[in-house]
C-alpha positions in Angstrom: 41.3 -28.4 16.8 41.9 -24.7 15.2 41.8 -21.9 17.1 41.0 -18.5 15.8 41.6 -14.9 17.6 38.6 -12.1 16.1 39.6 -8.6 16.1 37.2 -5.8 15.8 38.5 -3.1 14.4 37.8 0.3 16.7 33.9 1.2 16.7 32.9 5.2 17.4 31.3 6.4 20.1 33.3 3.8 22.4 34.1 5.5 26.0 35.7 3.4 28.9 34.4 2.8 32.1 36.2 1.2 35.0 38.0 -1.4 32.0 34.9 -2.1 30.3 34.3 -0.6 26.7 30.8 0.9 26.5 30.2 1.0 22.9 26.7 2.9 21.6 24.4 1.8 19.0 21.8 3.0 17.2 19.0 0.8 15.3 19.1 1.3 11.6 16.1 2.2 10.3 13.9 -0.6 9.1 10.1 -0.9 8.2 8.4 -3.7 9.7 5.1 -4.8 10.0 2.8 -4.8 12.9 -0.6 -4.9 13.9 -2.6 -5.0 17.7 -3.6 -7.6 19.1 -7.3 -7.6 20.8 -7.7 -10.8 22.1 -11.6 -10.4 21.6 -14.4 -10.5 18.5 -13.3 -7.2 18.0 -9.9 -7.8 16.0 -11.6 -7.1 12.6 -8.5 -7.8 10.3 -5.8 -9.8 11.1 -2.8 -9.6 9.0 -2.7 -12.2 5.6 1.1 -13.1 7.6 -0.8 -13.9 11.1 -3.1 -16.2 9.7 -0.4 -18.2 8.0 1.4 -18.4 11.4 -1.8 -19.6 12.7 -2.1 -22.2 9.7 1.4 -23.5 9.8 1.6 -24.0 13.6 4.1 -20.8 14.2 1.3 -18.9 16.4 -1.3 -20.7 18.7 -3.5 -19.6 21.3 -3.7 -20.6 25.2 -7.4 -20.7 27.0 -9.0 -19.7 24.3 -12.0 -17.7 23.9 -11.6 -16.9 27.3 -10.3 -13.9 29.1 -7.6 -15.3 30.0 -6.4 -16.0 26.2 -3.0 -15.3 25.2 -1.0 -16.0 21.9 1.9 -17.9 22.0 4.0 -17.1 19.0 7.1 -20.2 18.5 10.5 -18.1 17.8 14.2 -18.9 17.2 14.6 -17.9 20.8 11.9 -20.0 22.3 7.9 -19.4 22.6 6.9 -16.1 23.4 3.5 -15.2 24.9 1.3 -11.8 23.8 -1.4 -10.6 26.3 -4.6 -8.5 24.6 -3.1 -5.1 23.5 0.4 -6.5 22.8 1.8 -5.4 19.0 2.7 -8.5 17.3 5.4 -7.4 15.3 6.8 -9.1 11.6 10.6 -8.2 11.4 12.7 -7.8 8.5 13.1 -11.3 7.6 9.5 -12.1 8.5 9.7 -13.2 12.4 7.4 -13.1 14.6 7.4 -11.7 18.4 5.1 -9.8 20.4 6.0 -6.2 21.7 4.5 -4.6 25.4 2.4 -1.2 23.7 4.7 1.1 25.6 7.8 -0.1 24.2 6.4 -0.2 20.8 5.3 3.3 21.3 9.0 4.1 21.9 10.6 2.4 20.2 8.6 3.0 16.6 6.3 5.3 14.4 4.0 5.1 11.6 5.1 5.4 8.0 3.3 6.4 5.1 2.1 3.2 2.9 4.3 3.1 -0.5 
């Protein structure tokens, strides 16, 4: 059996705290796609990629067309479920998950189109 030792070479911004190393990231900047979810007749427009999910089997829907309906989107990390109001999100290399509007709201901001 081989063994292998990884070394990581010194990252900045690292501090110590009682023998941990806290190291600090920041998110590089990405564009991703996102639209909100409404749970109701009065999501317009859905995305060209949310209806695909749909198609292929990615996305489905629990109690449906009731108020009670959520979207369950199938990840690499396991299903996750999006209430009405949740941002479904389509990351950089075009997964799916759902993000709560208040994290969304901190966590990104509009961009002009291109």
């Amino acid at each position: 059996m081989a063994h292998f030792r990884l070394e990581f070479a010194p990252l900045p911004h690292h501090q110590k705290t009682k023998g941990e190393t806290v190291v600090k990231f920041r998110k590089k900047p990405v564009v991703i796609e996102a639209f909100q979810w409404t749970g109701d007749t009065k999501q317009t427009e859905d995305p060209e990629w949310i209806v695909e999910a749909i198609r292929n089997g990615d996305v489905s829907f629990i109690d449906c067309c009731t108020p009670k309906m959520k979207l369950v989107i199938r990840t690499l990390e396991g299903n996750m479920v999006a209430k009405p109001g949740d941002w479904i999100i389509r990351g950089v290399k075009g997964e799916l998950y759902p993000c709560k509007p208040d994290i969304f709201e901190a966590t990104y901001e509009g961009v002009e189109p291109v």
